[in-house]
PyMOL Python script that loads the backbone (N, CA, C, O; Angstrom):
from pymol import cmd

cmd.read_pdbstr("""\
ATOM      1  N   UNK A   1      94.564  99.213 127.735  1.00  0.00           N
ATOM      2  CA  UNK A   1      93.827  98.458 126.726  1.00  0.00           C
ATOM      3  C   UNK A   1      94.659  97.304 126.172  1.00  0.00           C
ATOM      4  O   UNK A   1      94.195  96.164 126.175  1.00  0.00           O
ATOM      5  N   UNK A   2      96.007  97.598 125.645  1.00  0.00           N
ATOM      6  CA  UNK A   2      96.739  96.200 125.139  1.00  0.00           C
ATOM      7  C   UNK A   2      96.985  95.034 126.253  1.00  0.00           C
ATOM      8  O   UNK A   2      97.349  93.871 126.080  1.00  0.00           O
ATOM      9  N   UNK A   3      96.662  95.743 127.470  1.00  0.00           N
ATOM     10  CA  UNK A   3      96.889  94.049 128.505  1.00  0.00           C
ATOM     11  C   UNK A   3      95.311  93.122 127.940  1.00  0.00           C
ATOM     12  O   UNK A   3      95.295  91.944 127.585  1.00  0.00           O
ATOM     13  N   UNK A   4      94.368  93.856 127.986  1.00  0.00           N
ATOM     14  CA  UNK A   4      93.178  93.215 127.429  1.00  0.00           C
ATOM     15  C   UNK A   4      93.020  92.283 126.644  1.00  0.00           C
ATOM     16  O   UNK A   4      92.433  91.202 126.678  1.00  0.00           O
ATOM     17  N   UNK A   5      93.902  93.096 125.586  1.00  0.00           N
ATOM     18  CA  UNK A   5      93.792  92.586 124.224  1.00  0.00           C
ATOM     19  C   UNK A   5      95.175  91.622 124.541  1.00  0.00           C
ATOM     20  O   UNK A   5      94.883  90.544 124.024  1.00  0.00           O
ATOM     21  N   UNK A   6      96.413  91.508 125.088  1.00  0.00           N
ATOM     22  CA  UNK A   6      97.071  90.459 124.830  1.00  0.00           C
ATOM     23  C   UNK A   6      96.193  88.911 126.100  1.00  0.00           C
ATOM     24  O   UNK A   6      96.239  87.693 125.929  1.00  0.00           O
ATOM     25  N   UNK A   7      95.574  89.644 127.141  1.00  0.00           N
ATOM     26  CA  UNK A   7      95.214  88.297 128.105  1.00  0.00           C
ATOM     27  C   UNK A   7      94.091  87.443 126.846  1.00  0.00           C
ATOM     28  O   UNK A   7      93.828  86.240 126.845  1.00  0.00           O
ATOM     29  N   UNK A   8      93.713  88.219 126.113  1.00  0.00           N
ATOM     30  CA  UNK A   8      92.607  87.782 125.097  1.00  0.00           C
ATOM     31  C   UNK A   8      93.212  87.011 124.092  1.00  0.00           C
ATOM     32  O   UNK A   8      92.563  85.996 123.842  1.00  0.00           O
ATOM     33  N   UNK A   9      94.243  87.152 123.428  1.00  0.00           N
ATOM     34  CA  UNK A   9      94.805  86.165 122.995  1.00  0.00           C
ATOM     35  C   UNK A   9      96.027  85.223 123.510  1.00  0.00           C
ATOM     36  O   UNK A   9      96.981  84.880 122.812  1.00  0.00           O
ATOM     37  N   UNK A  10      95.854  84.944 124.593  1.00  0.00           N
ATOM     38  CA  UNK A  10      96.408  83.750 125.574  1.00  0.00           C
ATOM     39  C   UNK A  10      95.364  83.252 125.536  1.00  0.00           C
ATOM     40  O   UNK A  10      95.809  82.137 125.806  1.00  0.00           O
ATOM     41  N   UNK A  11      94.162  83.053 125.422  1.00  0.00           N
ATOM     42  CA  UNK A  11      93.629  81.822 126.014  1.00  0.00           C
ATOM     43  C   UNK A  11      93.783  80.234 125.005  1.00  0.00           C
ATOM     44  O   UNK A  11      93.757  80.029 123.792  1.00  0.00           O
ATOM     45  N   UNK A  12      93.892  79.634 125.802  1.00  0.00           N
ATOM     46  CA  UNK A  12      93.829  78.306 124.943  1.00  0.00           C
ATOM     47  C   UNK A  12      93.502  78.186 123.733  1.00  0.00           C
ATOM     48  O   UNK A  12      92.431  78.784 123.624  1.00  0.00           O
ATOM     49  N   UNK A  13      93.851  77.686 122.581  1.00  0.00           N
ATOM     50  CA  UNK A  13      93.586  77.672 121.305  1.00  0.00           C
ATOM     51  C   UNK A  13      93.315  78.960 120.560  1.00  0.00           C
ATOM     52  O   UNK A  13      92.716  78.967 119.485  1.00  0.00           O
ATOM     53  N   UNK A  14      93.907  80.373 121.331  1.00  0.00           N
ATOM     54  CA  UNK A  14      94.227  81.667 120.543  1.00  0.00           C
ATOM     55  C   UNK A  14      95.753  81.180 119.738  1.00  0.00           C
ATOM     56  O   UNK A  14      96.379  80.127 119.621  1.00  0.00           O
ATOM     57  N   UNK A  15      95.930  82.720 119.247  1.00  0.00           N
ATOM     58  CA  UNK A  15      97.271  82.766 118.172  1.00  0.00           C
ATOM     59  C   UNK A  15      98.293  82.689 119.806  1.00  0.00           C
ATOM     60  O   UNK A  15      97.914  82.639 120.976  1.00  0.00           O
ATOM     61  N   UNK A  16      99.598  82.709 119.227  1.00  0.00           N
ATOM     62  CA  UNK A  16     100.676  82.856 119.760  1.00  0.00           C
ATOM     63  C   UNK A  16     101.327  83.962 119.111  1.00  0.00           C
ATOM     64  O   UNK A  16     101.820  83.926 117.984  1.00  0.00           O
ATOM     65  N   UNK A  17     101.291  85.257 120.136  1.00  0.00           N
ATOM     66  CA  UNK A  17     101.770  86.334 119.749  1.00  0.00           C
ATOM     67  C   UNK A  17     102.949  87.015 120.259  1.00  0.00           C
ATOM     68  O   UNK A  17     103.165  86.757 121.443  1.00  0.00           O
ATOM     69  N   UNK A  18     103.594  87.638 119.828  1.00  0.00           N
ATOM     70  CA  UNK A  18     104.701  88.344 120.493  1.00  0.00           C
ATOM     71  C   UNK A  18     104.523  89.909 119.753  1.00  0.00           C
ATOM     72  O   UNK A  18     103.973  90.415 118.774  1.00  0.00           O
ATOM     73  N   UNK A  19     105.395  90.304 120.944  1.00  0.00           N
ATOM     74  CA  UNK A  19     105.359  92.380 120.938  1.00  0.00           C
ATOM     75  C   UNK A  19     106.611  92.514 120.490  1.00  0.00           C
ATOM     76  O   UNK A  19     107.510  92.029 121.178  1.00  0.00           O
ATOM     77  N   UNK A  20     106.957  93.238 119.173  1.00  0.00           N
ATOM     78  CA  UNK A  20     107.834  93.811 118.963  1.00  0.00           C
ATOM     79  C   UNK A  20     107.933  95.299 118.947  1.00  0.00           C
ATOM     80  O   UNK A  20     107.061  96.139 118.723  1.00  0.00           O
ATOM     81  N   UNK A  21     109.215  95.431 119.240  1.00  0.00           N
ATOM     82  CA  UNK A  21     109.991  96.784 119.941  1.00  0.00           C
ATOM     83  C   UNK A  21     111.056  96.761 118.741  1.00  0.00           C
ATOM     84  O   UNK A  21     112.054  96.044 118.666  1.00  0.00           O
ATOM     85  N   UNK A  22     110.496  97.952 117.596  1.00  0.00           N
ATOM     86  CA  UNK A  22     111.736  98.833 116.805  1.00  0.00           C
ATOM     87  C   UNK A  22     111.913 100.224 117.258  1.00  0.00           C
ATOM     88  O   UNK A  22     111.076 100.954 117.789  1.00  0.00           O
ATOM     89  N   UNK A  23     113.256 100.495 116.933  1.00  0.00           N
ATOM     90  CA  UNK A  23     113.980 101.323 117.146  1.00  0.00           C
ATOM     91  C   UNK A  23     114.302 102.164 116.264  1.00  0.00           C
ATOM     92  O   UNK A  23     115.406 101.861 115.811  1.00  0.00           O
ATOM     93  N   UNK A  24     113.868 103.108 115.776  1.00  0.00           N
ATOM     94  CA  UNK A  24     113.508 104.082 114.585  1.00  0.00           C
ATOM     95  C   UNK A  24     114.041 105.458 115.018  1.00  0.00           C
ATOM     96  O   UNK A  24     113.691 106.299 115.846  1.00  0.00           O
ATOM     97  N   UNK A  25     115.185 105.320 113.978  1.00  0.00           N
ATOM     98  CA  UNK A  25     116.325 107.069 113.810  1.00  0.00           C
ATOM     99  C   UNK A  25     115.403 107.965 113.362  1.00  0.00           C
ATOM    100  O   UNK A  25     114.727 107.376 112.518  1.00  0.00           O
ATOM    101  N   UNK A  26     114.948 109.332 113.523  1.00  0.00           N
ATOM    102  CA  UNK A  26     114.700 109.801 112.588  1.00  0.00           C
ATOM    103  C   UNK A  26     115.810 110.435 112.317  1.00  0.00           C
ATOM    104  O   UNK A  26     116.721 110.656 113.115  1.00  0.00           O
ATOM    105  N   UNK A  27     115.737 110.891 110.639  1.00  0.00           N
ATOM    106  CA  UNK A  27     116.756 111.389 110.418  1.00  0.00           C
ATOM    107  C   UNK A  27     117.298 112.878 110.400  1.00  0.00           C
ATOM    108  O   UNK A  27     118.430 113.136 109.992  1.00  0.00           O
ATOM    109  N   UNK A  28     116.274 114.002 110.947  1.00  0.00           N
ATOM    110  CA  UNK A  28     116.625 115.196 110.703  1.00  0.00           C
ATOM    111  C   UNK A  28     117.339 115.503 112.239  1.00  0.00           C
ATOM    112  O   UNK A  28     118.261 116.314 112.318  1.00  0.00           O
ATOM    113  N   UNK A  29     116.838 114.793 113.422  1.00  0.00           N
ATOM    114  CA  UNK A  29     117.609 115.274 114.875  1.00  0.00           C
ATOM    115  C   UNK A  29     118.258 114.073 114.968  1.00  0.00           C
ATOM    116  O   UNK A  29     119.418 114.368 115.253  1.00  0.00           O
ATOM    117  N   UNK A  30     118.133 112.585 114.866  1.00  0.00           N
ATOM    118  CA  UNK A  30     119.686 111.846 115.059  1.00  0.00           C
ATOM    119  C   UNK A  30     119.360 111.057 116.139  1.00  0.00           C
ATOM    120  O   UNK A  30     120.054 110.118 116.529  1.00  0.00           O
ATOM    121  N   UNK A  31     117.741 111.612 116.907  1.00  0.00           N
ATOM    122  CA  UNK A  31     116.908 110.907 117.877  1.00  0.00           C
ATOM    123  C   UNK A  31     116.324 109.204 117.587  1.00  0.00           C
ATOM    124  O   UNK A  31     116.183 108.823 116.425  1.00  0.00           O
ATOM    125  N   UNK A  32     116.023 108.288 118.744  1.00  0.00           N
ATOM    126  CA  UNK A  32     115.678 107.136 118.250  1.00  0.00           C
ATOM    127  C   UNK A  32     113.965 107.368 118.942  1.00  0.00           C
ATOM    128  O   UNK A  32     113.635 107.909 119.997  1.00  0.00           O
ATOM    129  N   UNK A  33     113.276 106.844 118.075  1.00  0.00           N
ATOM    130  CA  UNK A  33     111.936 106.668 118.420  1.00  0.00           C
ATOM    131  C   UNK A  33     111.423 104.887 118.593  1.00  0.00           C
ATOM    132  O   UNK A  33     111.726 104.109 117.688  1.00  0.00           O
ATOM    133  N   UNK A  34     110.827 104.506 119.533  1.00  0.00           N
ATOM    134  CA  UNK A  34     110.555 103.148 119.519  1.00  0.00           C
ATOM    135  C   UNK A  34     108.912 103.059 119.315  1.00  0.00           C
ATOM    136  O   UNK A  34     108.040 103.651 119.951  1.00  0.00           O
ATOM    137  N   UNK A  35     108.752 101.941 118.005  1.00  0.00           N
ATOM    138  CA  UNK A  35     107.538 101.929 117.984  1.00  0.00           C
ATOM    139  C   UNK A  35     106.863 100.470 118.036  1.00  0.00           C
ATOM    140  O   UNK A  35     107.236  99.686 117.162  1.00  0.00           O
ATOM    141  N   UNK A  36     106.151 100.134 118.729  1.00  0.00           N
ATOM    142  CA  UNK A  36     105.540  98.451 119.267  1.00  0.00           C
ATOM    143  C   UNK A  36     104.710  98.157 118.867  1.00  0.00           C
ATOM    144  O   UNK A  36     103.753  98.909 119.054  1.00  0.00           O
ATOM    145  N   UNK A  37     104.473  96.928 118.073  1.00  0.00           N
ATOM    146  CA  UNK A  37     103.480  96.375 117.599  1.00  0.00           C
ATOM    147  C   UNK A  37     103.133  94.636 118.238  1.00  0.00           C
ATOM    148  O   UNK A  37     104.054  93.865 118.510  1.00  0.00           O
ATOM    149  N   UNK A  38     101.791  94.300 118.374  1.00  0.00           N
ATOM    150  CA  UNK A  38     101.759  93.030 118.684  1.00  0.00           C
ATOM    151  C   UNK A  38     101.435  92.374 117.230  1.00  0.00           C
ATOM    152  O   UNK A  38     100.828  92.939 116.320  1.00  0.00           O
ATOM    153  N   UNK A  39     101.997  90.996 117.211  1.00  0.00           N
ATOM    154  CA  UNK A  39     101.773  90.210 115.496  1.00  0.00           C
ATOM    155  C   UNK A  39     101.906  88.936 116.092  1.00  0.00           C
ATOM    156  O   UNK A  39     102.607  88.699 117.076  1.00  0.00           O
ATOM    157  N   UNK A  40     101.148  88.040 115.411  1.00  0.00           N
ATOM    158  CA  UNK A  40     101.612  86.705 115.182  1.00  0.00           C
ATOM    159  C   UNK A  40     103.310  86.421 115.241  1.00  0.00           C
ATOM    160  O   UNK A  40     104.185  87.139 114.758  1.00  0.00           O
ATOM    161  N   UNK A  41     103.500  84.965 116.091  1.00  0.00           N
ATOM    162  CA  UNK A  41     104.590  85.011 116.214  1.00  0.00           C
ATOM    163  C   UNK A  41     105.272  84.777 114.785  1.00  0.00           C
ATOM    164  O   UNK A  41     106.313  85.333 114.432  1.00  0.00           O
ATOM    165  N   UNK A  42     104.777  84.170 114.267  1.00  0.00           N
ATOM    166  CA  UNK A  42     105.057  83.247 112.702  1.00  0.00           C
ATOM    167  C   UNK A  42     105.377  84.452 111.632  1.00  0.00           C
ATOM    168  O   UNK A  42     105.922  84.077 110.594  1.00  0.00           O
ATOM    169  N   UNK A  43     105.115  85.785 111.757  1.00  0.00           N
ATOM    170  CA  UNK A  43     105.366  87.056 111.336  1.00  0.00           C
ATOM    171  C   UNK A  43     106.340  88.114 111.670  1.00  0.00           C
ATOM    172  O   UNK A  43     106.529  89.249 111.232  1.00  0.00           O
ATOM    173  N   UNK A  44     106.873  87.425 112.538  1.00  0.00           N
ATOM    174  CA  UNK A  44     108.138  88.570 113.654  1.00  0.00           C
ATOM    175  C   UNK A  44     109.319  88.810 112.488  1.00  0.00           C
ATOM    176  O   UNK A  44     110.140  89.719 112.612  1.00  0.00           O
ATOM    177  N   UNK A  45     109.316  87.826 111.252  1.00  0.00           N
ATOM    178  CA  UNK A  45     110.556  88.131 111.068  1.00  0.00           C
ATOM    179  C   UNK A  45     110.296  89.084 109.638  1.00  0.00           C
ATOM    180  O   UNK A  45     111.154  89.583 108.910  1.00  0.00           O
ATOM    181  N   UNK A  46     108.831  89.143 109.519  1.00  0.00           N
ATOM    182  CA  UNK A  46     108.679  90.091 108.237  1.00  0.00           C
ATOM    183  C   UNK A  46     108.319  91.413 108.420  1.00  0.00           C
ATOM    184  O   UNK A  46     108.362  92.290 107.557  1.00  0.00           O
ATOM    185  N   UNK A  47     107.887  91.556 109.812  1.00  0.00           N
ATOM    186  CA  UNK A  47     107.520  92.805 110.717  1.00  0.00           C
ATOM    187  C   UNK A  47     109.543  93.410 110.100  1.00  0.00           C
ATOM    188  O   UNK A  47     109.851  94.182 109.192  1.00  0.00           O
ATOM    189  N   UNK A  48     110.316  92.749 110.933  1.00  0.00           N
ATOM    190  CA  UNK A  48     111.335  93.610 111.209  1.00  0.00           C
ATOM    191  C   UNK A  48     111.986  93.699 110.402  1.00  0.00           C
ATOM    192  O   UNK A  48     112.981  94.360 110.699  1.00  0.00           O
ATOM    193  N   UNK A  49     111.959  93.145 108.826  1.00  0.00           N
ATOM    194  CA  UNK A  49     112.873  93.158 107.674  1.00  0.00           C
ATOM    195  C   UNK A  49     112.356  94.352 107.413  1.00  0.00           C
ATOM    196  O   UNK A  49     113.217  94.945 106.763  1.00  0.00           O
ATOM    197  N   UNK A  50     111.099  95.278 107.607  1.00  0.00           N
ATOM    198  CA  UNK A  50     110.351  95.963 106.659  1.00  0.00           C
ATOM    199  C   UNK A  50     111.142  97.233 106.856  1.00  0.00           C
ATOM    200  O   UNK A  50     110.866  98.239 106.202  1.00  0.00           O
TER     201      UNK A  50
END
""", "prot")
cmd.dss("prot")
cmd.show_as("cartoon", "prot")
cmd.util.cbc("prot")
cmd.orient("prot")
């Protein structure tokens, strides 16, 4: 389903988006969990401060 949804916003005069990939400790086993979101590119840097 997300190839769908990203060929859907490529087309000409869509947003410009990018996929971010965090990397999330939990803290009781010490394990990393990665969790991906697609956002506006103009947003990448408030996605990852959070």
């Amino acid at each position: 389903m997300a190839k769908k949804v990203v060929a859907t916003l490529k087309k000409e005069g869509g947003l410009k988006i990018a996929k971010v990939i965090k990397a999330v400790k939990n803290p009781k086993t010490g394990a990393y969990t990665f969790k991906e979101e697609i956002v506006p590119e103009d947003m990448v840097q408030e996605v990852l401060n959070k």
